[in-house]
N, C-alpha and C positions, 0 to 999 in steps of 0.2 A: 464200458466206458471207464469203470474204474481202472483197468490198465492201462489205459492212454497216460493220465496224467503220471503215473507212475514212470512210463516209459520220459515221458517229458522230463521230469528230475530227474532222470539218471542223464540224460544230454545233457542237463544245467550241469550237475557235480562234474562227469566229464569235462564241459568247457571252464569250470572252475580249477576244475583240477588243472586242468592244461595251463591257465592263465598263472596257477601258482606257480607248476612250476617253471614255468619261461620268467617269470618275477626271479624266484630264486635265481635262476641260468643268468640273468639281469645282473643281480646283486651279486653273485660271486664273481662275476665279469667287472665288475667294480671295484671290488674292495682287493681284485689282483690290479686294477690300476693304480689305483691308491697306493697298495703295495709297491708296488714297482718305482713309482715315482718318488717315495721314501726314500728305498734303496738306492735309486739315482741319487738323491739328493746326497746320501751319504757317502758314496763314491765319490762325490765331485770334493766334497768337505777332505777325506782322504785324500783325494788330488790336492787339494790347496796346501794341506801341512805338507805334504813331501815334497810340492815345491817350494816351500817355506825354509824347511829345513834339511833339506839335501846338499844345498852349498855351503853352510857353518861346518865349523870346524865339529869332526866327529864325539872330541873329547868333551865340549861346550853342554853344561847342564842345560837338560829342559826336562817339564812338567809335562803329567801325563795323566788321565784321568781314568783310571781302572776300577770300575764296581764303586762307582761315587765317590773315590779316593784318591784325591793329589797324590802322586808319588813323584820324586823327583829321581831322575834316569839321567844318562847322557845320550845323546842323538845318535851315538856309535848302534846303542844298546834299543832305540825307540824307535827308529826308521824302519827296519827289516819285518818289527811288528806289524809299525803301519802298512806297509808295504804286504803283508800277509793279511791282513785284515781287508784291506784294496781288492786283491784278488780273488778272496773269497766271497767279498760282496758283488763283485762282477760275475763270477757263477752262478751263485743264486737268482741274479738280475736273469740271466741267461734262462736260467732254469723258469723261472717266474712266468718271462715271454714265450718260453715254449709252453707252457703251461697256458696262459694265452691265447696263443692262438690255437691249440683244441680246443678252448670254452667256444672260442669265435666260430668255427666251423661248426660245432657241436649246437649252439646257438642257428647257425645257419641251417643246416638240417631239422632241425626243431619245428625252425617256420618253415621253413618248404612244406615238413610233414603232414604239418597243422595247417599251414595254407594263411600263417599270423600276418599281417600287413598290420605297422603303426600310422596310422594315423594323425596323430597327434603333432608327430616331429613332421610331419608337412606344414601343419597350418602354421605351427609354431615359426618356423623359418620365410616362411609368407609377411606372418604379424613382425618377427624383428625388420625383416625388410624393411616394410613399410614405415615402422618406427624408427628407422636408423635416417630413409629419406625425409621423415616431417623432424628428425630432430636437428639435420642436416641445416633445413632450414632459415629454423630461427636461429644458427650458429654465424651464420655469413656476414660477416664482417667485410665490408670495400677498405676504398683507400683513405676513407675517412678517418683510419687510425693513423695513415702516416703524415697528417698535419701539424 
């Protein structure tokens, strides 16, 4: 008898273990969204200066903020930067996404292996449902506003 329950904690640590780490496979599937959507954001801010400052005149001072430090340049001298900077954070984007989508398949295979079904994200999508038709509701307003 005394091996039984032995044997039973070893299936628990296993399903714990397992649970960790599809947690972990979770979180770093996260925190490369996070990432990535950073990185968008800061391509797009990229995008904005260069079209900001692509039609002035090349000689025209402007301001540049290097390692927390105003420096003032000319747009001749600042664009090509920005413009490198642009492209490099568009690779890494790239790279990021590829990196992505192995955690996804890698994740997918995981739960196949394990046989993991969420639960949770069912009900959950059920409950906004229902919550989104009762708040629907009380929002309805007629024509009683254009009096």
């Amino acid at each position: 008898m005394a091996g039984q329950p032995s044997g039973a904690d070893k299936e628990v640590i296993n399903e714990q273990m397992v649970a960790n780490m599809y947690a972990n496979m979770r979180s770093e599937m996260n925190q490369l969204y996070s990432k990535i959507t950073e990185l968008e954001m800061e391509v797009s801010e990229h995008s904005l200066v260069i079209g900001a400052i692509e039609p002035l005149d090349p000689s025209r001072r402007c301001y540049r903020m290097i390692g927390g430090v105003l420096v003032e340049r000319t747009i001749k001298e600042v664009l090509p930067a920005v413009q490198r900077n642009k492209e490099g954070l568009e690779e890494v984007v790239a790279r990021m996404n590829e990196a992505l989508e192995k955690k996804k398949k890698e994740i997918t295979e995981f739960e196949l292996k394990y046989k993991i079904r969420i639960r949770k994200a069912d009900s959950d999508t059920q409950e906004e449902g229902s919550m989104k038709e009762g708040s629907a509701q009380g929002v309805l307003v007629g024509p009683a506003s254009g009096q």
